[in-house]
VEXGUVO-297861 format. One record per residue: residue number from 1; residue in one letter; x, y, z of N, C-alpha, C in turn. Coordinates in Angstrom, 3 decimals. Layout:
% residues N
<rec resi="NUM" resn="a" n_east="X" n_north="Y" n_up="Z" ca_east="X" ca_north="Y" ca_up="Z" c_east="X" c_north="Y" c_up="Z"/>
...
This chain:
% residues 22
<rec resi="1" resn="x" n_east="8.538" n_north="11.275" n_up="7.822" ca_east="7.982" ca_north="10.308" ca_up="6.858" c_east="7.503" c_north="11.040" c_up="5.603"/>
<rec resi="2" resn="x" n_east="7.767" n_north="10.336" n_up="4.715" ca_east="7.522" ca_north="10.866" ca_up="2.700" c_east="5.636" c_north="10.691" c_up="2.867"/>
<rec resi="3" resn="x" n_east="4.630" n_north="11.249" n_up="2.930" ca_east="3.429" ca_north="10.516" ca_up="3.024" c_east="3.675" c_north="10.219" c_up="1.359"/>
<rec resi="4" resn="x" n_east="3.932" n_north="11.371" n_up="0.460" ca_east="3.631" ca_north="10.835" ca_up="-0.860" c_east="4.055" c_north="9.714" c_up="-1.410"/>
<rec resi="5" resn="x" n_east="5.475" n_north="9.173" n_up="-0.949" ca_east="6.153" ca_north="8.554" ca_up="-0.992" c_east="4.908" c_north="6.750" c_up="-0.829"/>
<rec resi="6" resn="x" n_east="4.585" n_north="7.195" n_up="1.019" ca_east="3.812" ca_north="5.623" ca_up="0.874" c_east="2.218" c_north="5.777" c_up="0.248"/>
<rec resi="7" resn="x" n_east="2.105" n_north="7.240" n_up="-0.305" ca_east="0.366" ca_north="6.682" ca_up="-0.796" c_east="1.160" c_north="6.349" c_up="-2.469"/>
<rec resi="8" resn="x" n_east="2.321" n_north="6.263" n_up="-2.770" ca_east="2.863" ca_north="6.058" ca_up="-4.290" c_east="3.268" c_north="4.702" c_up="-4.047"/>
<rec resi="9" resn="x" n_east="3.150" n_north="3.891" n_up="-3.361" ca_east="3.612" ca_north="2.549" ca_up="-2.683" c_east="2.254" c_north="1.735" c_up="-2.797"/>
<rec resi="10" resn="x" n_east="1.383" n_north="2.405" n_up="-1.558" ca_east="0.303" ca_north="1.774" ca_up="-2.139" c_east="-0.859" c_north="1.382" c_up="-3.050"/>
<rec resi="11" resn="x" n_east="-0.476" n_north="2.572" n_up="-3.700" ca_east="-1.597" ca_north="2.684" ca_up="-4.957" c_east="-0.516" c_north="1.627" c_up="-6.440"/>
<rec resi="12" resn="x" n_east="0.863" n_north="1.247" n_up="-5.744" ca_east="1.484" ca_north="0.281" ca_up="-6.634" c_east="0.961" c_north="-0.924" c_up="-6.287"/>
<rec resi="13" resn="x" n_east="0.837" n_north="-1.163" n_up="-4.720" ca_east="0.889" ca_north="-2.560" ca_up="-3.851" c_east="-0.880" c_north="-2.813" c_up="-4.101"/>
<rec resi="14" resn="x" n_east="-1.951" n_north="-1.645" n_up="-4.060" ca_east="-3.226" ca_north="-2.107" ca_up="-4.774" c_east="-3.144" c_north="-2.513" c_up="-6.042"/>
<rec resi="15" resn="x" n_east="-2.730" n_north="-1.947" n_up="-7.297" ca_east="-2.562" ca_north="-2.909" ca_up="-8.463" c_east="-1.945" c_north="-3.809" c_up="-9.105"/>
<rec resi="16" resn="x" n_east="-0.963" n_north="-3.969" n_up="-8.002" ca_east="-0.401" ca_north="-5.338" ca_up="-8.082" c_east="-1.030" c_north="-6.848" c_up="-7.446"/>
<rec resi="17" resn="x" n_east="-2.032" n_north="-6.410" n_up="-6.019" ca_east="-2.691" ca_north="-7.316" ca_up="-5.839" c_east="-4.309" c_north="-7.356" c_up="-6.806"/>
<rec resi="18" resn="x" n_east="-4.582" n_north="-6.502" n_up="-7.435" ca_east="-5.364" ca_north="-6.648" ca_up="-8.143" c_east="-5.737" c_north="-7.509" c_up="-9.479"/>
<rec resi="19" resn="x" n_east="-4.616" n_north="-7.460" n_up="-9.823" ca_east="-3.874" ca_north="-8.091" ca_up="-11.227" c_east="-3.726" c_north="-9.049" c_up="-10.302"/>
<rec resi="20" resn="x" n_east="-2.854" n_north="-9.911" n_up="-9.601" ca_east="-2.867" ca_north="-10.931" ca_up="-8.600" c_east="-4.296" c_north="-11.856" c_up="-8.523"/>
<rec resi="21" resn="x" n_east="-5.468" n_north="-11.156" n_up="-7.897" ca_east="-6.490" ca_north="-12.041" ca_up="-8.165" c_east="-7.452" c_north="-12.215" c_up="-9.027"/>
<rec resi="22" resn="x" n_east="-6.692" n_north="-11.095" n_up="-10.200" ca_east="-7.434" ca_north="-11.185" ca_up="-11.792" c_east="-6.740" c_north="-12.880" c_up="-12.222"/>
């Protein structure tokens, strides 16, 4: 498994739900 790969995933998938409940 890429770890960098999914902490670069989630630090997309946090500011996308962020902006989401902005």
């Amino acid at each position: 498994m890429d770890y960098e790969f999914l902490r670069d995933i989630t630090g997309v998938v946090k500011v996308r739900m962020s902006m989401g409940h902005e």
